[in-house]
C-alpha positions as CSV (number, residue, x, y, z in Angstrom):
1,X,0.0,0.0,0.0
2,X,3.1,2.2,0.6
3,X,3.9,2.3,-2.8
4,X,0.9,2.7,-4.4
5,X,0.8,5.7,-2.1
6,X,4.1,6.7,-3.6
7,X,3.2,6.3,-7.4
8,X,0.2,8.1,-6.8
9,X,2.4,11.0,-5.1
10,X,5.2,10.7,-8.2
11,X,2.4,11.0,-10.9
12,X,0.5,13.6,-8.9
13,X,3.6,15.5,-9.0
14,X,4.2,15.1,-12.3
15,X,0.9,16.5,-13.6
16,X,1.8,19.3,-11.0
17,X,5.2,19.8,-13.0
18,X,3.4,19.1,-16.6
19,X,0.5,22.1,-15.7
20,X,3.1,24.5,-14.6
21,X,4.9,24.5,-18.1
22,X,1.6,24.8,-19.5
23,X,1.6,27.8,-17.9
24,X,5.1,29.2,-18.5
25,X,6.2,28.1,-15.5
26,X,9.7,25.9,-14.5
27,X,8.7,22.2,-14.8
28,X,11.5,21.1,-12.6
29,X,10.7,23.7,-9.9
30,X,7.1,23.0,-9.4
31,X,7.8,18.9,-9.5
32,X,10.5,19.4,-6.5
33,X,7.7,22.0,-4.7
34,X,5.6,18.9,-5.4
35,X,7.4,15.7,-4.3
36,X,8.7,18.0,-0.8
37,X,5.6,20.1,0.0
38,X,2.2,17.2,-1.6
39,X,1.5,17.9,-4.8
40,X,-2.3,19.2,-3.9
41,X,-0.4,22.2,-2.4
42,X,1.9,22.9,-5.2
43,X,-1.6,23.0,-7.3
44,X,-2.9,25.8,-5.1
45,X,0.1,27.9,-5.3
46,X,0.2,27.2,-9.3
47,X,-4.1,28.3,-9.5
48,X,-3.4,31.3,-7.5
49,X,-0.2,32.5,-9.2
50,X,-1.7,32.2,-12.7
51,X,0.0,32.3,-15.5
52,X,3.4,33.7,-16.2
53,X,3.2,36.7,-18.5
């Protein structure tokens, strides 16, 4: 169950990273916010931000 818990929070993270270069945002920076902080968090901070002009 652990690491179905972990994939989850890998792929989570990676849609996290994958949204935030839709945006014009850093990929890499937004996955590491994701995989450290939970990737529902990162999400937040990426809808509120908007994006990058």
């Amino acid at each position: 169950m652990v690491i179905f818990g972990g994939i989850l929070w890998f792929v989570f993270a990676l849609m996290v990273g994958f949204g935030a270069r839709n945006r014009n945002r850093s990929f890499l920076g937004y996955f590491i916010l994701s995989c450290i902080f939970s990737p529902l968090v990162s999400f937040i901070i990426l809808v509120i931000l908007g994006p990058k002009r």
